[in-house]
FIKOLZA-1660 file (N, C-alpha, C; in steps of 0.1 Angstrom, whole numbers, plus 5000, padded with zeros to 4 digits):
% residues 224
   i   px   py   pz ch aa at
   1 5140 0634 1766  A  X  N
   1 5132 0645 1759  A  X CA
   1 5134 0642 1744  A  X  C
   2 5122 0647 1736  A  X  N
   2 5123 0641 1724  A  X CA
   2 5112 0644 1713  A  X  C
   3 5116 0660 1703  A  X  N
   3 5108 0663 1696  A  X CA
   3 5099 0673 1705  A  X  C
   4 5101 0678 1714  A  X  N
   4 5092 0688 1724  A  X CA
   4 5084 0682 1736  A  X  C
   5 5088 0668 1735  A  X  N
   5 5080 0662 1744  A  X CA
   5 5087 0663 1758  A  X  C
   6 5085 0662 1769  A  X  N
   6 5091 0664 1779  A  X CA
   6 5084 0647 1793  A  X  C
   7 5095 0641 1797  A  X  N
   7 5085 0631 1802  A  X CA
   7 5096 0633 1817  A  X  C
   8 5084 0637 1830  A  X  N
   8 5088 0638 1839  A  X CA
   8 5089 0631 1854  A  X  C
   9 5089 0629 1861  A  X  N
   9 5088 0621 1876  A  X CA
   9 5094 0631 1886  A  X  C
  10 5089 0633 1897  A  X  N
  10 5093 0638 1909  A  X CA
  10 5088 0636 1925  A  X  C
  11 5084 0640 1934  A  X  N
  11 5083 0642 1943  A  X CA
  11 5083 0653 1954  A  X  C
  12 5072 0654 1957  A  X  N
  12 5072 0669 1970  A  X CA
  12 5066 0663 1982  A  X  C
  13 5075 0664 1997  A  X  N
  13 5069 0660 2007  A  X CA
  13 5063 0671 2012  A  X  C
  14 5055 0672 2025  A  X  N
  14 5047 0681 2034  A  X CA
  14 5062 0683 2044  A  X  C
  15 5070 0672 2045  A  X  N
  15 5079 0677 2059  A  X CA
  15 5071 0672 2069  A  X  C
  16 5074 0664 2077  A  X  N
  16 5074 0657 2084  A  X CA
  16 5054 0655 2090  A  X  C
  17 5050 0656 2078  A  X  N
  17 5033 0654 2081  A  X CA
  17 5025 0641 2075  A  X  C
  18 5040 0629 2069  A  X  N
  18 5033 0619 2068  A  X CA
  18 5029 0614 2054  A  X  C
  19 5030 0627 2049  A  X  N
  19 5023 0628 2034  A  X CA
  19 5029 0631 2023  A  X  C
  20 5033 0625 2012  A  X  N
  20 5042 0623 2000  A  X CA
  20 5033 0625 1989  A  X  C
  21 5036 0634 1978  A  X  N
  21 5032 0635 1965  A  X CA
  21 5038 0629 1956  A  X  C
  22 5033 0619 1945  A  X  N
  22 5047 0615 1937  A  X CA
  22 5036 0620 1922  A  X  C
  23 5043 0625 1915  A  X  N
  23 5032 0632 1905  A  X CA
  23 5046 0626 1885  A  X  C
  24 5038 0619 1878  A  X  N
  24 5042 0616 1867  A  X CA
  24 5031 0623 1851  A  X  C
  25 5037 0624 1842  A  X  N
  25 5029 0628 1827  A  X CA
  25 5037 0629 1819  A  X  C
  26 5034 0639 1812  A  X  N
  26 5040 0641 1801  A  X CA
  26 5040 0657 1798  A  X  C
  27 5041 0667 1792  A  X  N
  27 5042 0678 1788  A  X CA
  27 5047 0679 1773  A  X  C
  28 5042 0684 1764  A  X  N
  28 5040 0682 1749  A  X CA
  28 5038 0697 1744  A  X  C
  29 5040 0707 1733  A  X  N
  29 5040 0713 1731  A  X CA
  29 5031 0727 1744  A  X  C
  30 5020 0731 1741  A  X  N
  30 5015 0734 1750  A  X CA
  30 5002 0732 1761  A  X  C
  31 5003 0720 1759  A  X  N
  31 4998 0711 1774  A  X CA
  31 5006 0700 1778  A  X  C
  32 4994 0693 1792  A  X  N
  32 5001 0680 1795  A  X CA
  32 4995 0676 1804  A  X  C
  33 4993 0662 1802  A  X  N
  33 4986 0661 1819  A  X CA
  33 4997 0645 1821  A  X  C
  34 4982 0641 1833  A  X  N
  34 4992 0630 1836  A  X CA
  34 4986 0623 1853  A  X  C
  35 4989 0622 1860  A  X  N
  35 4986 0615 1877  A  X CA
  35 4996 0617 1882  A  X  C
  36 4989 0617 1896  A  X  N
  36 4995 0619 1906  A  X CA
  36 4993 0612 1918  A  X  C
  37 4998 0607 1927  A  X  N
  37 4995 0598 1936  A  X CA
  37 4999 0601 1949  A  X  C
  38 4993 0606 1962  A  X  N
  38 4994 0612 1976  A  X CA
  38 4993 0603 1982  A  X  C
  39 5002 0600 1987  A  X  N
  39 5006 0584 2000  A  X CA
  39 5004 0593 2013  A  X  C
  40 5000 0589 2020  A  X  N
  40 4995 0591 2037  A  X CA
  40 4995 0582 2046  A  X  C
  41 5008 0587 2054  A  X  N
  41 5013 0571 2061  A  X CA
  41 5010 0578 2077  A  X  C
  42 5001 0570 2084  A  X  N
  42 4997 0567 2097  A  X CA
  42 4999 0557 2107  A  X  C
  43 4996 0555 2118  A  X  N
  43 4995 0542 2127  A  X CA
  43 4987 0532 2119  A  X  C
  44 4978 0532 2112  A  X  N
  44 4966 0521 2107  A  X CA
  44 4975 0517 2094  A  X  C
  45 4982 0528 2087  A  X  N
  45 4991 0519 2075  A  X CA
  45 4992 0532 2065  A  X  C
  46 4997 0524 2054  A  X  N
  46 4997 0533 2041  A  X CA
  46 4984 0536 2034  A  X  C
  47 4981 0550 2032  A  X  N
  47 4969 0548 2023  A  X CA
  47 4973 0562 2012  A  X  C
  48 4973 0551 1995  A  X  N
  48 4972 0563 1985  A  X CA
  48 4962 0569 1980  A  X  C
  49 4963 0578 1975  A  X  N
  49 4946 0587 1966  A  X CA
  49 4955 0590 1954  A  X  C
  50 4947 0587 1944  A  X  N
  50 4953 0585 1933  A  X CA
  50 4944 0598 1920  A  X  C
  51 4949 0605 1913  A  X  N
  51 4940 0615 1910  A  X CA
  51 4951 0617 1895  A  X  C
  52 4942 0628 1885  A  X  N
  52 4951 0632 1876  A  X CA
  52 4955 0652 1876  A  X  C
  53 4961 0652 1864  A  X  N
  53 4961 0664 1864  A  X CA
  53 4964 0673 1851  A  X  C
  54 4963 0684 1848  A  X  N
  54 4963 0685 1834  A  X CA
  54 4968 0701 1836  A  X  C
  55 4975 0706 1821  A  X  N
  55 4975 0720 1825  A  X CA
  55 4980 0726 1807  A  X  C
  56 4981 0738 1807  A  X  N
  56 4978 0743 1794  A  X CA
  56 4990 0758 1794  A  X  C
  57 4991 0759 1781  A  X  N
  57 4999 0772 1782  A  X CA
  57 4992 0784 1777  A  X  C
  58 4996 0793 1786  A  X  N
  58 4987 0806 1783  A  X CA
  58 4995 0817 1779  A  X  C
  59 4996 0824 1766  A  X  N
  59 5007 0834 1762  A  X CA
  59 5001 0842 1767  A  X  C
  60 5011 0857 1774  A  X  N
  60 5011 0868 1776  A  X CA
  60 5003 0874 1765  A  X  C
  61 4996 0882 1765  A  X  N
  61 4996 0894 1757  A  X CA
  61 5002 0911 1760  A  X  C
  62 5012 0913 1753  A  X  N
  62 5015 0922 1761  A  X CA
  62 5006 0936 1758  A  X  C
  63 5006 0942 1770  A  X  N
  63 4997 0952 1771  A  X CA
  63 5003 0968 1772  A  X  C
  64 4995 0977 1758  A  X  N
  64 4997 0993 1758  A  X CA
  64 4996 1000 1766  A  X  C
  65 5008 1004 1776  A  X  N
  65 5001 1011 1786  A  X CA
  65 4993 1028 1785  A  X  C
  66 4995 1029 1771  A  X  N
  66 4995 1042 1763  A  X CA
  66 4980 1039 1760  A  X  C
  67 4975 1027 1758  A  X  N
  67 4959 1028 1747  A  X CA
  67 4950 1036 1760  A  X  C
  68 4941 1043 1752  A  X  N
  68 4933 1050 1759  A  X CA
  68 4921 1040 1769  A  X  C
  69 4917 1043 1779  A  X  N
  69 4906 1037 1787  A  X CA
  69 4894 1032 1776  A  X  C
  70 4889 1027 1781  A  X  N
  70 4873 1021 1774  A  X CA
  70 4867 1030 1780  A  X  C
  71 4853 1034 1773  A  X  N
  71 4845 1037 1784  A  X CA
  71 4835 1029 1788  A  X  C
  72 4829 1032 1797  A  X  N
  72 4819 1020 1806  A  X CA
  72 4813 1015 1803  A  X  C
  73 4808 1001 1799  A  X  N
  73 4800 0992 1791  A  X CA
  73 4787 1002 1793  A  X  C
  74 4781 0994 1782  A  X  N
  74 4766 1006 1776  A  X CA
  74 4754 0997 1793  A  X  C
  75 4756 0985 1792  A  X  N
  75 4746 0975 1800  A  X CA
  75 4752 0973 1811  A  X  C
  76 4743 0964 1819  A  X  N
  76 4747 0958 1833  A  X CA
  76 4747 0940 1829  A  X  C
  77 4743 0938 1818  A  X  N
  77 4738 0923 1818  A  X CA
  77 4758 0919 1813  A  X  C
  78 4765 0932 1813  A  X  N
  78 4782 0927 1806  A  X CA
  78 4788 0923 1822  A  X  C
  79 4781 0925 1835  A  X  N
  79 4784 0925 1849  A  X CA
  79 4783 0914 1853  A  X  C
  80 4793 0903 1860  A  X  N
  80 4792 0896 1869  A  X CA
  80 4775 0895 1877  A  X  C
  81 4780 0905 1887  A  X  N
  81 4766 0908 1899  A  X CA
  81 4758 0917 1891  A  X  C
  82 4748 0915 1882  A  X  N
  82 4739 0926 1875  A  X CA
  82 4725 0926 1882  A  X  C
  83 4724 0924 1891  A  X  N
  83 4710 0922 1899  A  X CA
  83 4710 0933 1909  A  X  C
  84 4718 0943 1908  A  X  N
  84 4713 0955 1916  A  X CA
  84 4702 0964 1909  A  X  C
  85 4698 0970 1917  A  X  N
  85 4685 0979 1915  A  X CA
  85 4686 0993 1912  A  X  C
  86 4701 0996 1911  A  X  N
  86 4705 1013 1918  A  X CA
  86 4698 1015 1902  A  X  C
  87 4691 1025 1895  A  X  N
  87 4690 1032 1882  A  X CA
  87 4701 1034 1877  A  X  C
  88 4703 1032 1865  A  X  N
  88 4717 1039 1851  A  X CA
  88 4714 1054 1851  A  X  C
  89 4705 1065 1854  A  X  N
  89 4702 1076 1854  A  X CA
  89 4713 1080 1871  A  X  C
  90 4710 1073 1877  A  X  N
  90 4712 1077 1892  A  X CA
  90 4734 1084 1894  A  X  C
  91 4737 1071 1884  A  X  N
  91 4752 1070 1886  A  X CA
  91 4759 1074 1871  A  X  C
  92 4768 1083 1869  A  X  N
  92 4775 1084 1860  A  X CA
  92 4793 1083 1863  A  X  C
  93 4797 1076 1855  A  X  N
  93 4811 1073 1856  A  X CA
  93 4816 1081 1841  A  X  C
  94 4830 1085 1845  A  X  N
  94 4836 1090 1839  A  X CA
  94 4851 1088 1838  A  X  C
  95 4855 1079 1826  A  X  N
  95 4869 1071 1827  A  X CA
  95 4876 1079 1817  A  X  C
  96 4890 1083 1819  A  X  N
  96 4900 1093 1814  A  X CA
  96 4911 1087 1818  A  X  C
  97 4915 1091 1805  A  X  N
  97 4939 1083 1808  A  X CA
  97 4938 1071 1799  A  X  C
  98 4947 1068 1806  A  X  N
  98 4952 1056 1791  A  X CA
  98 4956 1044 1807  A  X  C
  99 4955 1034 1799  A  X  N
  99 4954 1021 1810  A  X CA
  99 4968 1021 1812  A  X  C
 100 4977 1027 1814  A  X  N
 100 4991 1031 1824  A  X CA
 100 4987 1040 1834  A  X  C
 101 4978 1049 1831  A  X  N
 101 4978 1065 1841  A  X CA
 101 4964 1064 1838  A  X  C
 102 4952 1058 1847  A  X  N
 102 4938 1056 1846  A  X CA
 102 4935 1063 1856  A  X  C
 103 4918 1070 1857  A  X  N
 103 4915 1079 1863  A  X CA
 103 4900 1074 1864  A  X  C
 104 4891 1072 1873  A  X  N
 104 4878 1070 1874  A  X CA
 104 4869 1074 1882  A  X  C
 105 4857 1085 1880  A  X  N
 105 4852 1096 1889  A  X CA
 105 4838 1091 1882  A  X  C
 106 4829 1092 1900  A  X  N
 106 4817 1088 1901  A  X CA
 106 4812 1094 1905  A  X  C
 107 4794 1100 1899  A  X  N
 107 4790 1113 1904  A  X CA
 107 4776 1100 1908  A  X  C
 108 4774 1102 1920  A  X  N
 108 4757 1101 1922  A  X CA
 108 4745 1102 1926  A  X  C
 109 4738 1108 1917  A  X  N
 109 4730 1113 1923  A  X CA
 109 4719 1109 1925  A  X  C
 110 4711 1111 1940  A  X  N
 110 4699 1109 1946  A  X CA
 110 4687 1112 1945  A  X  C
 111 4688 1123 1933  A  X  N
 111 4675 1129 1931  A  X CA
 111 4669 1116 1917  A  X  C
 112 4680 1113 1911  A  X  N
 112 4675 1101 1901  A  X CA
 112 4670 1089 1903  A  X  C
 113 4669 1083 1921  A  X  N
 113 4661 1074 1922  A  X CA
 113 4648 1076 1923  A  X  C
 114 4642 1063 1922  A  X  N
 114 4627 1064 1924  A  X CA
 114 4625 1065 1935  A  X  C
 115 4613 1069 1945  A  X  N
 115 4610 1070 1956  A  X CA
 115 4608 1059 1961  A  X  C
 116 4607 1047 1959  A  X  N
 116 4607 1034 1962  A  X CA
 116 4615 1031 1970  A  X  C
 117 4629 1035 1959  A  X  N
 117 4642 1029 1965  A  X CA
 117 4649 1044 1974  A  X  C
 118 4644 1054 1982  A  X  N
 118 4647 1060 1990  A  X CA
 118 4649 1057 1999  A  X  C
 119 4656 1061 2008  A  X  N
 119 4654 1067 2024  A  X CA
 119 4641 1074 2027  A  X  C
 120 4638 1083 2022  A  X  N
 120 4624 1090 2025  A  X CA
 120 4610 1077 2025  A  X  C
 121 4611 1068 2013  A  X  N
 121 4599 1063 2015  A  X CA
 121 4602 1054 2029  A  X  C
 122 4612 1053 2037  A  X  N
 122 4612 1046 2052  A  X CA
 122 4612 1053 2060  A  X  C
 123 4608 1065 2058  A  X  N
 123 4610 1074 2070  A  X CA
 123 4619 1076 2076  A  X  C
 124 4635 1075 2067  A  X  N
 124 4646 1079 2071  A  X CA
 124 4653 1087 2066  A  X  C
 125 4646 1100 2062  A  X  N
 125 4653 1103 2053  A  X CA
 125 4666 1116 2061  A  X  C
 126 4661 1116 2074  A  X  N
 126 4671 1124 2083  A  X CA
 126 4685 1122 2082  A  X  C
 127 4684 1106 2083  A  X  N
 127 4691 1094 2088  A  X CA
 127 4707 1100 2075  A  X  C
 128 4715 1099 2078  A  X  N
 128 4731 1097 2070  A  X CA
 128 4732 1085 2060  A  X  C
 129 4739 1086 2048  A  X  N
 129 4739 1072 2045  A  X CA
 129 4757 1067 2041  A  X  C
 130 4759 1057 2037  A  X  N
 130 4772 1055 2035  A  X CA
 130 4771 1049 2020  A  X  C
 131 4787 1055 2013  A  X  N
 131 4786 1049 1998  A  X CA
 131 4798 1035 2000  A  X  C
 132 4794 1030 1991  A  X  N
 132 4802 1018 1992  A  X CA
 132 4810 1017 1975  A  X  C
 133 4824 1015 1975  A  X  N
 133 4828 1009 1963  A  X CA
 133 4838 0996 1963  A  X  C
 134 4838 0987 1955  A  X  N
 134 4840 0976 1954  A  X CA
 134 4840 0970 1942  A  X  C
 135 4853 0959 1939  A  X  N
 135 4855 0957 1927  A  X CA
 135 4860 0940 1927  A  X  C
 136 4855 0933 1915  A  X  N
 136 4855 0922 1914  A  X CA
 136 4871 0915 1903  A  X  C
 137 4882 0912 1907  A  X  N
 137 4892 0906 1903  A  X CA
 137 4894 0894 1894  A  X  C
 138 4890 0893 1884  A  X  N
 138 4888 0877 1881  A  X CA
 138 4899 0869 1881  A  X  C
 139 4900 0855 1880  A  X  N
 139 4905 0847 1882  A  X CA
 139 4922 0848 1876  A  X  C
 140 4935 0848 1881  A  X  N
 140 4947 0848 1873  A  X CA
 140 4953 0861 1871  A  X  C
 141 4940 0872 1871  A  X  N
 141 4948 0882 1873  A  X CA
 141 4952 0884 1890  A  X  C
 142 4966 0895 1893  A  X  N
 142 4972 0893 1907  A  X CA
 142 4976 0880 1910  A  X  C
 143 4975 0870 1902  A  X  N
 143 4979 0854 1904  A  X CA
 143 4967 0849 1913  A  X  C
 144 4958 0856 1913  A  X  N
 144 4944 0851 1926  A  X CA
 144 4938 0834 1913  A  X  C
 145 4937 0826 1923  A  X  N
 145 4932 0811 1917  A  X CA
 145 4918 0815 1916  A  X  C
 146 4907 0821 1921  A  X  N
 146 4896 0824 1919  A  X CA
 146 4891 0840 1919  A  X  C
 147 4880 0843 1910  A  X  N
 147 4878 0854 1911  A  X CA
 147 4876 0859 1930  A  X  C
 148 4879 0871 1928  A  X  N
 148 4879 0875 1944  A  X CA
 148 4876 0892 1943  A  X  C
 149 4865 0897 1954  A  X  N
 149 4859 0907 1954  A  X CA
 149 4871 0915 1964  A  X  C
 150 4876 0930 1961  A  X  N
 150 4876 0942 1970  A  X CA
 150 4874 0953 1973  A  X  C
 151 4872 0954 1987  A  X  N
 151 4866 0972 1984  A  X CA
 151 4873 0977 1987  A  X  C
 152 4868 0993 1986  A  X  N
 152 4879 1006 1984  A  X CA
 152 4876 1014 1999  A  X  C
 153 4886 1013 2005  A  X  N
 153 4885 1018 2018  A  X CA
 153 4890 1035 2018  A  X  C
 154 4887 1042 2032  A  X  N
 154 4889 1058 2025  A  X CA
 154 4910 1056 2024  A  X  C
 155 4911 1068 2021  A  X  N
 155 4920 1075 2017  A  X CA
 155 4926 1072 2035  A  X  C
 156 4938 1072 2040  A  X  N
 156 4954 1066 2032  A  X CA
 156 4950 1047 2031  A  X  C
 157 4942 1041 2037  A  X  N
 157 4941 1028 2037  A  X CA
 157 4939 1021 2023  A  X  C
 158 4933 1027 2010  A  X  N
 158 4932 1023 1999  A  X CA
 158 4920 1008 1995  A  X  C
 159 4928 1001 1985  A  X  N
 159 4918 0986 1980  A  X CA
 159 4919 0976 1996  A  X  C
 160 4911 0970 1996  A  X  N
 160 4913 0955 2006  A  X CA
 160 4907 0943 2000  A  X  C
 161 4913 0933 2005  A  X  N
 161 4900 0923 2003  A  X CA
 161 4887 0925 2012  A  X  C
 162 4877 0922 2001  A  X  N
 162 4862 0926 2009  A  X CA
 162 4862 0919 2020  A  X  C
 163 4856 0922 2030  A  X  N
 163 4856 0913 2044  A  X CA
 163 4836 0918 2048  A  X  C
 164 4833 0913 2053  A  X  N
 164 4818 0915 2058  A  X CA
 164 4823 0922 2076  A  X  C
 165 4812 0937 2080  A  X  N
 165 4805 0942 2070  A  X CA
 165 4811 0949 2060  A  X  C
 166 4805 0955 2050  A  X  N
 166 4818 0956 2039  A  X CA
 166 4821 0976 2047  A  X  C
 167 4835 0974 2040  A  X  N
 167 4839 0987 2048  A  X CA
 167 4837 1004 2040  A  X  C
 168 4828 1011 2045  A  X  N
 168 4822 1023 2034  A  X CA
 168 4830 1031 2031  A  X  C
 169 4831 1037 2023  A  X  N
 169 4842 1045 2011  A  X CA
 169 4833 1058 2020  A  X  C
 170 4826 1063 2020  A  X  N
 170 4822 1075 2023  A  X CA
 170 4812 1068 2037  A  X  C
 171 4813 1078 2050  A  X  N
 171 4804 1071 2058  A  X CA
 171 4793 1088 2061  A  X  C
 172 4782 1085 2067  A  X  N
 172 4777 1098 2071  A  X CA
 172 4771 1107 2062  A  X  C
 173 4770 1108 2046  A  X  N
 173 4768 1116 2040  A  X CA
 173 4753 1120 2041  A  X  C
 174 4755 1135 2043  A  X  N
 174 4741 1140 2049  A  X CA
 174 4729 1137 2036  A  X  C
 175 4715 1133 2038  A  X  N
 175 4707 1136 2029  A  X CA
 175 4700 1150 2031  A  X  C
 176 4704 1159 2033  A  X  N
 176 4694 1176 2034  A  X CA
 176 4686 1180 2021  A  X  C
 177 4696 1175 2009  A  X  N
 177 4691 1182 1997  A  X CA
 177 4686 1171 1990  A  X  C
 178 4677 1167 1980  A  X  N
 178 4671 1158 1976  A  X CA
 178 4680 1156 1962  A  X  C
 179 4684 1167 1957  A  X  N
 179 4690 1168 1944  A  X CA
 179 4708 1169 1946  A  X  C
 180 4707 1165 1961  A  X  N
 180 4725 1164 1966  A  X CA
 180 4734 1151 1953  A  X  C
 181 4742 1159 1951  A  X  N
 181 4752 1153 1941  A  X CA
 181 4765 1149 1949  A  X  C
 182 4768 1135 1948  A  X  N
 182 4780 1130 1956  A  X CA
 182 4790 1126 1944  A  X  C
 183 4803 1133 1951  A  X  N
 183 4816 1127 1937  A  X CA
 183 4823 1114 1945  A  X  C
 184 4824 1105 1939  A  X  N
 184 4834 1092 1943  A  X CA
 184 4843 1091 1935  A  X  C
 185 4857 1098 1942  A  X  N
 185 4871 1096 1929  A  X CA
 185 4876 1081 1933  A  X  C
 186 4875 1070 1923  A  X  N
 186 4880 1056 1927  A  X CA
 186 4890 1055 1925  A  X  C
 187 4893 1058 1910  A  X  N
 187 4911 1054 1908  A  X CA
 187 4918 1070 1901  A  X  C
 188 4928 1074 1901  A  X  N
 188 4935 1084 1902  A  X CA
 188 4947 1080 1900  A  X  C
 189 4947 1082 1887  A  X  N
 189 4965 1077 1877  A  X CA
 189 4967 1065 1884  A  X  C
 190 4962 1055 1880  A  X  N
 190 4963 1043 1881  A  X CA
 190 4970 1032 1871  A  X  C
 191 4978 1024 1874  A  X  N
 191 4981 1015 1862  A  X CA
 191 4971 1001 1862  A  X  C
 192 4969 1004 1854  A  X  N
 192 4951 0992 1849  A  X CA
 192 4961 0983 1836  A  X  C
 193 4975 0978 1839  A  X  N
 193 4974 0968 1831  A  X CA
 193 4974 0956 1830  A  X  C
 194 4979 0959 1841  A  X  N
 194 4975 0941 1850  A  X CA
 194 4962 0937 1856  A  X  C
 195 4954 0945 1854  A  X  N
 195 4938 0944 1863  A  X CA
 195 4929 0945 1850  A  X  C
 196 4928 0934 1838  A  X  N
 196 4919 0939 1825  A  X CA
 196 4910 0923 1826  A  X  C
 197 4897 0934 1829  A  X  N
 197 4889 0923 1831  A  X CA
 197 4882 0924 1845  A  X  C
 198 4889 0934 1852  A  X  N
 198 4882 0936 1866  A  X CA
 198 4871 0951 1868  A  X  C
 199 4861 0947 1874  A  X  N
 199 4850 0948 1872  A  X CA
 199 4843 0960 1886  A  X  C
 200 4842 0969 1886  A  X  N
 200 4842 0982 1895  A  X CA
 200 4825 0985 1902  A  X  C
 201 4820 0986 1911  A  X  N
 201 4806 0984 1917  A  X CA
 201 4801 1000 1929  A  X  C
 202 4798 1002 1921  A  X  N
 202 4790 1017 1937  A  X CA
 202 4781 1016 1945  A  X  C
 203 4776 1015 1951  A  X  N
 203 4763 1015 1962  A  X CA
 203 4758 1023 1973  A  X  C
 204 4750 1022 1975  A  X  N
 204 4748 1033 1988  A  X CA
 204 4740 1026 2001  A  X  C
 205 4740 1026 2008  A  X  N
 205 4728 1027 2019  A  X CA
 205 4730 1030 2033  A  X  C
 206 4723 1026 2044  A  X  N
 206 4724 1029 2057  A  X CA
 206 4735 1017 2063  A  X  C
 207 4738 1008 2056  A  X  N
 207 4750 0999 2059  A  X CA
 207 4750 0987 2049  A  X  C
 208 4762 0982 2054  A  X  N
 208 4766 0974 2037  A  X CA
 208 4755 0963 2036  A  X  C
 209 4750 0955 2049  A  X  N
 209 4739 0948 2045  A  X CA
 209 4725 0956 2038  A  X  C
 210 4719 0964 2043  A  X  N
 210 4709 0967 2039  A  X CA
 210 4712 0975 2023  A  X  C
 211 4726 0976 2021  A  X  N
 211 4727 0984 2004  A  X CA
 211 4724 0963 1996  A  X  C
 212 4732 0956 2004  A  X  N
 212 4728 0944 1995  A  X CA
 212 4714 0939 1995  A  X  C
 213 4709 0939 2007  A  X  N
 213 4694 0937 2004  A  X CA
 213 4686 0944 1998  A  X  C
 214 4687 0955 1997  A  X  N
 214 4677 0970 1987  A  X CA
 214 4681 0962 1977  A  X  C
 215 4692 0959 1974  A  X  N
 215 4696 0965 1956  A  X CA
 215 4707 0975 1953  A  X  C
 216 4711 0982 1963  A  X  N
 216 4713 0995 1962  A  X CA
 216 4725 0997 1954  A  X  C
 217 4727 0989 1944  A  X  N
 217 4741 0993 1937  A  X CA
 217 4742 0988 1923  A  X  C
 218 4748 0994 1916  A  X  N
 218 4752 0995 1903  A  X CA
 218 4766 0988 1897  A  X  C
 219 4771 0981 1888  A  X  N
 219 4782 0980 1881  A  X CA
 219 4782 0994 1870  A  X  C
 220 4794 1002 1876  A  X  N
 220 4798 1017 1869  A  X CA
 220 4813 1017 1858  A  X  C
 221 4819 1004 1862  A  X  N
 221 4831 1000 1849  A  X CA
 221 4835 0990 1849  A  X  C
 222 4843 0983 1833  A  X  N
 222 4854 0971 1834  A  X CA
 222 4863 0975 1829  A  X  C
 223 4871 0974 1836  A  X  N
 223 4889 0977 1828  A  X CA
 223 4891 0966 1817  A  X  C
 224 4888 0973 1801  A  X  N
 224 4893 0965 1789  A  X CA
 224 4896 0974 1779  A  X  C
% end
């Protein structure tokens, strides 16, 4: 070692699967890369793959758990998935607390769609529908390697990872009244300080496929 530089060699086997890593570089203030070489020993012989690899330093920032919430981006185009159809009239969110003790309550209402995007214009309007919420994780936060979607399952089961069909936060909700107002409390003194950057979704329909084919959903917050 010498001046911050760091010069390294090692080894990681699989355990008895044949397969050896032997990985060399360098490491220098805050990066490094370098190669690595995977030997894979068979009946036919030795065979290496030879590849590199690189990596970077990322400072904490430490985070207020005191600073007050944002409130909801003004647009949809600040959204990952912004290609839902639901109306900005239809959904109102309402974010309170400070990103240690976060609180997020969703009112929506049905009388603000277009008749388009009804139940009634399919002749269903008898029919129950189910709300759906779900939220997108980006990449590093929770230590997840890729961004990764979950939904909010009812009350005691909580977040999951999304699985198909996706699982409804509210199931059955009568349509009787046209001007019927539905509340979705998502989070409830929540600590949002490790989750900045993750991205909150509502929807509705007769099931989670047909809310994704309609359109039927909105981006309602990002925790920043």
């Amino acid at each position: 070692m010498a001046d911050g530089e760091i010069y390294m060699t090692g080894t990681v086997s699989s355990g008895g699967n044949g397969v050896q890593t032997v990985f060399f570089g360098m490491l220098q203030g805050d990066s490094g890369q370098g190669q690595w070489i995977i030997t894979t020993v068979d009946p036919t012989g030795t065979v290496p793959t030879i590849g590199t690899w690189t990596t970077t330093h990322t400072q904490r920032v430490a985070i207020n758990p005191d600073q007050p919430v944002a409130p909801p981006p003004p647009t949809q185009t600040d959204y990952t998935a912004s290609a839902g159809q639901l109306p900005e009239a239809a959904l109102n969110a309402l974010a309170t607390g400070t990103l240690g003790r976060a609180s997020l309550n969703v009112t929506l209402d049905l009388s603000r769609i277009p008749l388009g995007m009804s139940f009634a214009a399919q002749g269903q309007f008898a029919a129950g529908y189910n709300i759906y919420v779900a939220a997108l994780v980006p990449a590093g936060v929770l230590s997840l390697p890729a961004a990764t979607w979950f939904m909010l399952r009812p009350t005691p089961n909580g977040w999951a990872m999304l699985a198909s069909p996706i699982a409804a936060y509210l199931q059955g909700v009568s349509q009787g009244a046209a001007s019927l107002l539905v509340q979705v409390s998502i989070l409830e003194n929540m600590d949002l300080t490790a989750l900045l950057g993750s991205e909150i979704y509502v929807g509705y329909g007769l099931d989670s496929d047909e809310m994704l084919a309609r359109g039927r959903y909105r981006g309602v917050y990002i925790v920043r």
